[in-house]
N, C-alpha and C positions, 0 to 999 in steps of 0.2 A: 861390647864396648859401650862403655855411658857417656851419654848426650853432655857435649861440652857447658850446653844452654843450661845454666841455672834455674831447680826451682819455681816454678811460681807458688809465692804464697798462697793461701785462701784467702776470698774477700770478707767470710763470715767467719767469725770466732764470737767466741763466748761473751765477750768484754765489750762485745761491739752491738749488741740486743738489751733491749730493757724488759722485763715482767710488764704484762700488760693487767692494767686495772680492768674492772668490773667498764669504769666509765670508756676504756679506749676499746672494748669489744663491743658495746655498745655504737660508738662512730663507726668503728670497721665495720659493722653488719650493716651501717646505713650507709655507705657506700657501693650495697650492693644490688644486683634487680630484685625485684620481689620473690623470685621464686628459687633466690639462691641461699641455704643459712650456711653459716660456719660451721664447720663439722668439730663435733664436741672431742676433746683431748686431745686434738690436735693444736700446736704449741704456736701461735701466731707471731709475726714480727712486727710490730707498728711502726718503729723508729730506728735504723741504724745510723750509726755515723756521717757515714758519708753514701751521701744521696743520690740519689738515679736519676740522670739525666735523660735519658732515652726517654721519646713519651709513649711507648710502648709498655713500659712498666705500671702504667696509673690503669693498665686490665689485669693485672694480676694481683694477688695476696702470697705474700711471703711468709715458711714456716718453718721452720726448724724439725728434721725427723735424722734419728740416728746418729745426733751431731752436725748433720750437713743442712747446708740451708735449701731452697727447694721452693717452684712458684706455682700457683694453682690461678685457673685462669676465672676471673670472675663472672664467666658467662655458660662453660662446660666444664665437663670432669677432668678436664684433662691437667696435667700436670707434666713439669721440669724439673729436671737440673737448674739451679739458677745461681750458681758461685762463679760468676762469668770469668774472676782467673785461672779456674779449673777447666770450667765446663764450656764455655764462652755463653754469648747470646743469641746466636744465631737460630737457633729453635725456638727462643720463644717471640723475637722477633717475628719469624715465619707464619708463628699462629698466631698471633696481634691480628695480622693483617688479612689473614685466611678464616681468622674463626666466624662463623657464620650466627652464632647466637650473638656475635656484640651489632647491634645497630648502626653503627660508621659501616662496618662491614654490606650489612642487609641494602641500605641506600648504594652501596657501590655495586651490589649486583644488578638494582634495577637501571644501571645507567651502562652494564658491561656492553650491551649490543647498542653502544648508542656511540655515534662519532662526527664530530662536527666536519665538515665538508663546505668549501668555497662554492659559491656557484655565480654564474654569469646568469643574469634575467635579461632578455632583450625588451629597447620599451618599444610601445607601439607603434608600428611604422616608420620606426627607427632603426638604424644599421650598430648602434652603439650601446654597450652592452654593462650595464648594472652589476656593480662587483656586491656579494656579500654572504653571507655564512647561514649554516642550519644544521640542524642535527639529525641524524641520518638513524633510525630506527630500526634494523632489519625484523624486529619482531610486526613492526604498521606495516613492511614490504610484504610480508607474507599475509598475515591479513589483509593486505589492496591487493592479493593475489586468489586468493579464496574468493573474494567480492569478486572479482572478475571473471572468474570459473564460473559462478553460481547467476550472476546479473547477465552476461553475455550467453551464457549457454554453448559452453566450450567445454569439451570434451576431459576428462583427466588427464589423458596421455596427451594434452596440447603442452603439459610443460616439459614431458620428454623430447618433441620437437626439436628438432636442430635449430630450426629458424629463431624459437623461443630463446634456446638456450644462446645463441648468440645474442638478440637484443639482448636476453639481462646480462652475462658476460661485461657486455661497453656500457649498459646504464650503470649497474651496479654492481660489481665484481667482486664486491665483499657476501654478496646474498647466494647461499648455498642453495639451489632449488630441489626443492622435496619432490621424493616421487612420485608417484600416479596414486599409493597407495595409500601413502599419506595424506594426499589433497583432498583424495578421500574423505578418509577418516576426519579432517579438519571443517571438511563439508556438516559431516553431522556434528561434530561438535559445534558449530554456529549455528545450526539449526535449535540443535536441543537450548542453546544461550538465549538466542531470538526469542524462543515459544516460552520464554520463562521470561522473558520481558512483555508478550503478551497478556499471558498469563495475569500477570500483574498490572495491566491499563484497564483489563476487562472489570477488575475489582472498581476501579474507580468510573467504570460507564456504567448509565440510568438504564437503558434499554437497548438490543441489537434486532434488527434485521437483516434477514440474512437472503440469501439466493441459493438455488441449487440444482445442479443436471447431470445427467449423465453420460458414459463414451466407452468406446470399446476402442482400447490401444491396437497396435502393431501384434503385439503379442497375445490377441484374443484374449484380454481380460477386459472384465468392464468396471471402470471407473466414475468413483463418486466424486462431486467437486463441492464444497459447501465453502461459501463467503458471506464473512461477517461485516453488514452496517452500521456504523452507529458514530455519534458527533459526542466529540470528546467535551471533557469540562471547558475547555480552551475555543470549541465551538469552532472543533473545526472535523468537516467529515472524514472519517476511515471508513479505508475497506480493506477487508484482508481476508486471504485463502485461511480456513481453519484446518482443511482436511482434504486431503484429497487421495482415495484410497480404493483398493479392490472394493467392491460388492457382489455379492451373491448372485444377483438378478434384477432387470430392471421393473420387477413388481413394486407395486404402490409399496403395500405392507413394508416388503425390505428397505424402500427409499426411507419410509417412514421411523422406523428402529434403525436406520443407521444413523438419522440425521439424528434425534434424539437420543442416541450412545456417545455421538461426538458432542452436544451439547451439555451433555452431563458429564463427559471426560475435560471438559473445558472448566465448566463452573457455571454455566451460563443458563441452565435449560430453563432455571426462573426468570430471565430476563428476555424472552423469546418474546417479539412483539408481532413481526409478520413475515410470512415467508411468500417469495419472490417466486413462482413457477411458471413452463409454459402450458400450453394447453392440453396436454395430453392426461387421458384419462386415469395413469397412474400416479401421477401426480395429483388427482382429486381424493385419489385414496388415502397416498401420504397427509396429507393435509391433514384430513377426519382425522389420523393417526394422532396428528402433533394436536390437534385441536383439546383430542382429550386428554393431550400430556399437560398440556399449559390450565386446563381447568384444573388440577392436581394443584396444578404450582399460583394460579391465582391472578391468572393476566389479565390487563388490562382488557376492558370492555367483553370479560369470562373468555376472549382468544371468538369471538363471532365473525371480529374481521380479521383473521390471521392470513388465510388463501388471498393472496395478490396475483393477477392472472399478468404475464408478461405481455404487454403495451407490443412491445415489438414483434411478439412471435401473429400476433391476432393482425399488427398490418402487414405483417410478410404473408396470412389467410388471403387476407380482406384481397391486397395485392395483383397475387396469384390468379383469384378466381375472374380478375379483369384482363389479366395483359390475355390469358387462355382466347382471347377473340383477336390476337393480334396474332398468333404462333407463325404463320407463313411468315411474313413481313421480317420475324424475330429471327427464325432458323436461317433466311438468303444469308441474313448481314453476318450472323454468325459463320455461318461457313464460307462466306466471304474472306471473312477475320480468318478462320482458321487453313485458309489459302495461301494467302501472303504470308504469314507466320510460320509456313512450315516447310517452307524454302530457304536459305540464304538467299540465291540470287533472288527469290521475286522481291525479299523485305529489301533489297538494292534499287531493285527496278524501282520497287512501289517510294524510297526516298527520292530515287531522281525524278520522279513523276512531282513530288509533292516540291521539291524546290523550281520546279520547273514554271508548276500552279500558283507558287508565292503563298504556299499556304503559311504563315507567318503561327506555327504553335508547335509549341516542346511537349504536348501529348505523343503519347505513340499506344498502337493498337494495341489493346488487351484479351485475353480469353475472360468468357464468365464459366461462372461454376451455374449449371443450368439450375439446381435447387435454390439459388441465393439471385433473389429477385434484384438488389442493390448492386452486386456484380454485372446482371443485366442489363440495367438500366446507363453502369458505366461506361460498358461494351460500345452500347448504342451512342449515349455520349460522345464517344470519342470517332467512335467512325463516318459518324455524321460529318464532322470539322472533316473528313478527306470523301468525303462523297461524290467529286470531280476526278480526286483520283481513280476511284475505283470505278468509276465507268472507262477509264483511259485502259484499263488490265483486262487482259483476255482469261476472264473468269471461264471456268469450265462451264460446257451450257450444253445440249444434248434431248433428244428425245428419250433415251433410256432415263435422263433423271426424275425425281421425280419431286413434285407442285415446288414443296418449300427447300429443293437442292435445288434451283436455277439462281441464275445470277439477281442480286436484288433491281426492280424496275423504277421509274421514276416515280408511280405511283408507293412503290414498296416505302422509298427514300419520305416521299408525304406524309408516309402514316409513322414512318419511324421519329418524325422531326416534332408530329402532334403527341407521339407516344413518350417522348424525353419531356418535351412540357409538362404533360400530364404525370410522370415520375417524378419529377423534379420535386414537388411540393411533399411529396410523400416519402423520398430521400432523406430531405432535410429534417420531416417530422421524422423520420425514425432515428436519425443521428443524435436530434435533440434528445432523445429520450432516454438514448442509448449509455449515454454518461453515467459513469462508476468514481468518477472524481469531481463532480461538482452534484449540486441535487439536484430531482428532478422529480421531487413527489411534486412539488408546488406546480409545475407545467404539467400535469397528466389530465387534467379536465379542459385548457386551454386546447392542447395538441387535438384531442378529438373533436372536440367542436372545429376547430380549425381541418381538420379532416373531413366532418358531415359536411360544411360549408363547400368545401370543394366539390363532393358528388354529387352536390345539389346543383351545383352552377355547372357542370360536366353532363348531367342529366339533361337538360335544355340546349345541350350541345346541336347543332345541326346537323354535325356528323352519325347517320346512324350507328356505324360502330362506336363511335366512344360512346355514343349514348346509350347503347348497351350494355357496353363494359361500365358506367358508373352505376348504370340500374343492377345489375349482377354485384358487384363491389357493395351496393349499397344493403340487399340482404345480405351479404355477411355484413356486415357492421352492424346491422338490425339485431341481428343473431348473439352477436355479444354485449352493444353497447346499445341495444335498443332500448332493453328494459332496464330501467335504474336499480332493480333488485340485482341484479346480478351485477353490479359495480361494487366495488369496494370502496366502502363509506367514507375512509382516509383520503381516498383522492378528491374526494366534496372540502373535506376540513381542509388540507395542506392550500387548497387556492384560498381557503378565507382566511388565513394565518399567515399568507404572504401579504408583507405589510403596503404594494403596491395593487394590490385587488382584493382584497377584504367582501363583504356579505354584495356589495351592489353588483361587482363580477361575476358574481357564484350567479347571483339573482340575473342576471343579462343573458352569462350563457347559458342556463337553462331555459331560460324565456325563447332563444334560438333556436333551440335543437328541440324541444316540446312545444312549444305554442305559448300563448300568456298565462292561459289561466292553468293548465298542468305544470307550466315551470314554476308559477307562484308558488303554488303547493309545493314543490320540489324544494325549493328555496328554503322555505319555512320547516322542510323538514328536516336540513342540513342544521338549519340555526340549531332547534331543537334538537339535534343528536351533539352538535359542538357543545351547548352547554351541559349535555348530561355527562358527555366526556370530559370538559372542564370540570364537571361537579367531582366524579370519579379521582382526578387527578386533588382535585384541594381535601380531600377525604385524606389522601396520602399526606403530601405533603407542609397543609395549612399552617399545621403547630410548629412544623421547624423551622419554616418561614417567614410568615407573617410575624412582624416584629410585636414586641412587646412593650407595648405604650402603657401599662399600669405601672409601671415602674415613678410613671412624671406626677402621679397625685401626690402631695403634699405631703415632705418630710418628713412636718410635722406630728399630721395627724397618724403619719404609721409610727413614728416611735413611739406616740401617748401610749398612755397605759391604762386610758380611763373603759369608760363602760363603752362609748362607740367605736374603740379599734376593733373590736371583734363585727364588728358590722362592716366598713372599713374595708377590711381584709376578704369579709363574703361576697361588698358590693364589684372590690377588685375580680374576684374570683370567676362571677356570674359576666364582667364584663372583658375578661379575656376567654370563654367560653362564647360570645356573642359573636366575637370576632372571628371567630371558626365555624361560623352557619351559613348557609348558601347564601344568604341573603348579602352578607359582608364580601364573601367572595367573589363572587360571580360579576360584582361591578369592576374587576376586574378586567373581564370579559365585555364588559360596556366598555370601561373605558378605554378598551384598545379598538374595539371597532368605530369609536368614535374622534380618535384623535387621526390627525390631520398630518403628514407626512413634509416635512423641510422640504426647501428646495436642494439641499445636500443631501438630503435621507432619498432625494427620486433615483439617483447616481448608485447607491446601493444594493447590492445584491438583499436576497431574503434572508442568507445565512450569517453573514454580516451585518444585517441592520436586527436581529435576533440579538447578536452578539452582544453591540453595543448599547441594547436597550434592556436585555436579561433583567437590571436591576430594578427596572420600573417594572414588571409583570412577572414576579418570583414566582407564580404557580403556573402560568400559562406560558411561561417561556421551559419548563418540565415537558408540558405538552409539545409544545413545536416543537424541541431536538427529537421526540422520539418519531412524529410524524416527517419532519423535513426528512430522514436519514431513509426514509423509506424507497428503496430502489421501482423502478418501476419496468422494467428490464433482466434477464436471465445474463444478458452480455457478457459480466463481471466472469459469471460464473463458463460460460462458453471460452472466453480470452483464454482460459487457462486450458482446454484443451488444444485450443492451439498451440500453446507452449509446450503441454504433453506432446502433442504430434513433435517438435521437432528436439525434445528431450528424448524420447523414445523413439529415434527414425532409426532404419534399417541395420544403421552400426551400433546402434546402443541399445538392442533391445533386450539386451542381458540382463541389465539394471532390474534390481528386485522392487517392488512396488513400494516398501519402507523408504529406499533411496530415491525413488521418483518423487513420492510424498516430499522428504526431507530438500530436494532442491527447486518445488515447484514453491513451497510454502515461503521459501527462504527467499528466490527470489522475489517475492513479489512483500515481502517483506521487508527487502533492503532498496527497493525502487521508492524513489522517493516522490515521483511523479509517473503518469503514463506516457512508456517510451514507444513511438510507433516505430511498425516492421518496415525496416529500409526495402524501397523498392529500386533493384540497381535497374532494373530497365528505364526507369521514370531519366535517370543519370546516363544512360547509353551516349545519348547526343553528346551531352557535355566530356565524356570521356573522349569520345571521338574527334572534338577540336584539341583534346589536351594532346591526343597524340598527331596531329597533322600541326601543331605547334612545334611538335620538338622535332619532326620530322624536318622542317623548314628551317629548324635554325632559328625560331625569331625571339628564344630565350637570349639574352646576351648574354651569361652564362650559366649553361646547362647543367654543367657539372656539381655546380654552387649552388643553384636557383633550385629550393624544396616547392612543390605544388600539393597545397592542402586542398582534396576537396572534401571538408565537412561532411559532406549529407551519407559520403560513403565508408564513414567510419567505423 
């Protein structure tokens, strides 16, 4: 039976197309993107009758095949039906809007995971709440969720988490959470992103210094850590993990060829200016190793001072070989400490004892680590401030014990309170030094004289044991920092480069720690390597710096054309050749030891008053970014096996060495400053009124009332 529905005409017929000229395929083909032509014998429509309104139709080109009319889309191959009383529009509709080669389209895919969302802001210490809108990214949700993986050092499977998954659920209910596998794999691919952005800073840095040590994981491998110093164009210092990776063994030779495989897998191994190690004799081997890599590549002052001995590990020596006259005094308090702590009830006892004492401090007792003298030193520290308590506790005491297992005596307590004094200065010097985010080449000749000073005045002590211990302490310091040959000559230049001590401090404290007339000499022979090392650096740099003042002789006489332009031209020539000899340069070098510091330039640091002054000393401010960035500390490079220890602790030590490498490097890459390791014990106290708060009721409502505490985040 036939459909009662009449017909529909065609919208295309013959009568209703015109022949298109030379000049209308000419237009149609500039209508289209560059890489699209019109396909030759195929029958084009420029102009029909009656017009298309849909604006869908200005992506397509219309043509005539087989009689029928038909649209081809101007961005792909694809093609329609397009006689919309026939065929309708509905398909081509569809791909207007879906085709991914037209550009409307391309912009709406980058905005598909994107949705504006109301949100309430509360203002500060206010109850009342800021109405207004944002746009909600799930692709930046999952990137601030890899940063948190990686920054926090949480586990892959934390996003499988029940817990997890509910908070995102109620924050963001639109964000699909990926799995363990994925977080993975998104892991490295921000790594491999990040190390191509370093990649690329390193092109634009003068020179790096680096640091490096070694460690044996969980899983009995031993690990390299090599960290790169260097102060950027912007004059501001980096540090960053380059590598951190198995090693063969911890022989010099292998430290040596590993550091220099990573340095030439980077780009860098011509720009190697000193390397940062501690005392140990494989590291004197690496050195000679890199020493004669960098003679190859042409470093500055031929790589003589490359070896940089770490500051810090020489006063953890120095240290060591003094508290050794206190160990009884050290071991009571210790196993005092370790008394009370390894009870519940007695750390009860010992709190009611101490409010009882009115000891008025939020310290609480700590262990040390018996190898790490600064842990020691904290122990005593802190248990001194309860030293009434702990006479109040019935410490274990006994004739089986034996000398340094009795309880500590009043006497003990004496020598502990003389012994925190006498730490205390040498705490602080190693802290100072210790710094991987501010410099501290310019304080490494300061710090030691400030250390001789002390076991000088400690030496004259009346006490015969301290005075022991500073005589002991003081051959080691003899031992490394006795003889100036064995300093590295960078630590003499960075104090007379720092624009608040210049050549008279260099000259004073040598005069202290040598006498007058061997410091003079010393003095004099600092000057004398600075300028030969500023000669070195204007050899480099002179010609692309120093401006070019021949330009301002007389217009005139350069345009003549007479017999004296060619003289002219040579006198020019001979006097931008002058201007590149020591003699022009090196006043430089006067005039900065000679200029006179603002009363706002005293306020300044050395690496900011560098910064702001670079344009007055264009060859000698080359010098000081490479010297300032000089670590004088292993630290940097230590820090990170702390962070390996708890990347690799007893549930993660599956993790392949690539993927350890890949999230040590990353984070410490995406840290934008030094974040320190929450200590929840230091927070015990305070946790403890939070909870005798709620317990009482004295929230007015509990239910409602959030308690932030900050430090435990």
């Amino acid at each position: 039976m036939e459909s009662s529905q009449p017909k529909r005409s065609a919208y295309f017929s013959e009568q209703t197309s015109q022949p298109l000229s030379e000049k209308d395929m000419e237009e149609l083909q500039s209508t289209l993107p560059p890489d699209k032509k019109l396909k030759a014998g195929r029958e084009y429509i420029w102009n029909i009758k009656s017009k298309r309104k849909a604006e869908y139709w200005k992506y397509y080109l219309e043509y005539v095949e087989n009689g029928k009319l038909r649209a081809e889309c101007k961005f792909c191959p694809k093609t329609f039906a397009a006689d919309v009383n026939l065929n309708g529009s509905k398909n081509v509709k569809n791909h207007a809007e879906s085709c991914l080669g037209n550009p409307i389209n391309i912009e709406k895919e980058k905005g598909k995971e994107k949705q504006t969302k109301l949100y309430f802001d509360q203002e500060h210490e206010s109850s009342e709440l800021k109405c207004g809108s944002r746009i909600i990214n799930l692709n930046d949700v999952r990137e601030a969720l890899i940063h948190m993986i990686i920054v926090d050092e949480l586990p892959f499977k934390h996003v499988e988490k029940p817990g997890f998954r509910h908070f995102v659920q109620v924050a963001c209910p639109q964000f699909h959470i990926p799995s363990r596998v994925t977080i993975a794999r998104d892991c490295l691919k921000l790594y491999y992103s990040e190390k191509e952005k370093l990649r690329e800073m390193f092109k634009t840095c003068q020179r790096i210094s680096v640091t490096t040590d070694t460690w044996t994981s969980i899983q009995r491998i031993n690990y390299m850590c090599l960290t790169a110093h260097f102060i950027d164009n912007d004059w501001k210092l980096n540090k960053k993990i380059i590598i951190f990776c198995p090693i063969s063994s911890h022989k010099g030779e292998a430290i040596g060829k590993a550091v220099e495989a990573c340095l030439e897998y980077w780009g860098i191994d011509d720009k190697l200016f000193t390397v940062t190690v501690d005392n140990a004799s494989s590291n004197d081997v690496a050195c000679a190793h890199l020493s004669r890599m960098v003679r190859r590549t042409r470093c500055i002052n031929d790589g003589k001072n490359l070896h940089v001995r770490c500051i810090a590990h020489i006063i953890n020596l120095i240290v060591w070989d003094g508290i050794r006259e206190h160990g009884v005094c050290i071991d009571r308090v210790r196993n005092a400490v370790k008394y009370v702590k390894n009870s519940p009830a007695r750390i009860l006892r010992f709190k009611d004892l101490v409010q009882k004492a009115n000891i008025d401090s939020k310290s609480s007792l700590s262990f040390d680590v018996p190898t790490r003298w600064n842990s020691t030193y904290i122990m005593l520290e802190t248990a001194l401030k309860f030293r009434r308590v702990f006479s109040g506790l019935s410490l274990p005491d006994g004739e089986d014990l034996n000398d340094n297992e009795r309880p500590p005596e009043p006497e003990d307590w004496e020598k502990v309170e003389r012994l925190v004094l006498f730490l205390e200065g040498f705490y602080l010097l190693n802290k100072q030094i210790s710094g991987s985010h501010y410099v501290t080449a310019n304080k490494g000749l300061g710090e030691i004289a400030s250390m001789y000073d002390m076991l000088n005045n400690w030496e004259q002590s009346e006490d015969l044991n301290f005075q022991a211990m500073a005589i002991a302490m003081k051959k080691k310091f003899d031992k490394y920092w006795g003889d100036v040959d064995k300093m590295n000559k960078f630590i003499y230049v960075a104090l007379l480069l720092d624009p608040h001590s210049k050549m008279v401090i260099v000259e004073l404290t040598l005069t202290d720690m040598h006498g007058p007339e061997k410091g003079t000499k010393l003095a004099n022979d600092v000057k004398e390597f600075a300028y030969s090392l500023f000669e070195e650096y204007r050899k480099m740099y002179a010609t692309s710096n120093i401006p070019d003042c021949g330009d301002n002789m007389s217009m005139d006489i350069d345009n003549s054309k007479g017999v004296g332009s060619d003289y002219v031209r040579k006198l020019k020539e001979r006097a931008k050749r002058l201007k590149a000899t020591s003699g022009y340069a090196i006043s430089e070098l006067d005039r900065y030891l000679n200029d006179q510091l603002g009363p706002e330039e005293e306020e300044q640091d050395a690496l900011t008053w560098w910064g702001k002054n670079s344009q007055r000393y264009v060859i000698l401010n080359r010098m000081e970014r490479d010297i300032l960035a000089i670590p004088l500390s292993t630290v940097a490079s230590e820090s990170a096996f702390s962070t390996g220890g708890r990347t690799l602790d007893p549930f993660r030590s599956s993790l392949t060495p690539k993927m350890v490498q890949a999230l040590l490097c990353t984070q410490d890459w995406l840290r934008a400053k030094e974040v320190p390791i929450i200590d929840v014990e230091e927070n015990l106290k305070e946790l403890e009124e939070i909870e005798k708060e709620v317990q009482r009721g004295e929230s007015n409502d509990v239910d409602d009332e959030v308690v932030f505490v900050d430090s435990l985040v």
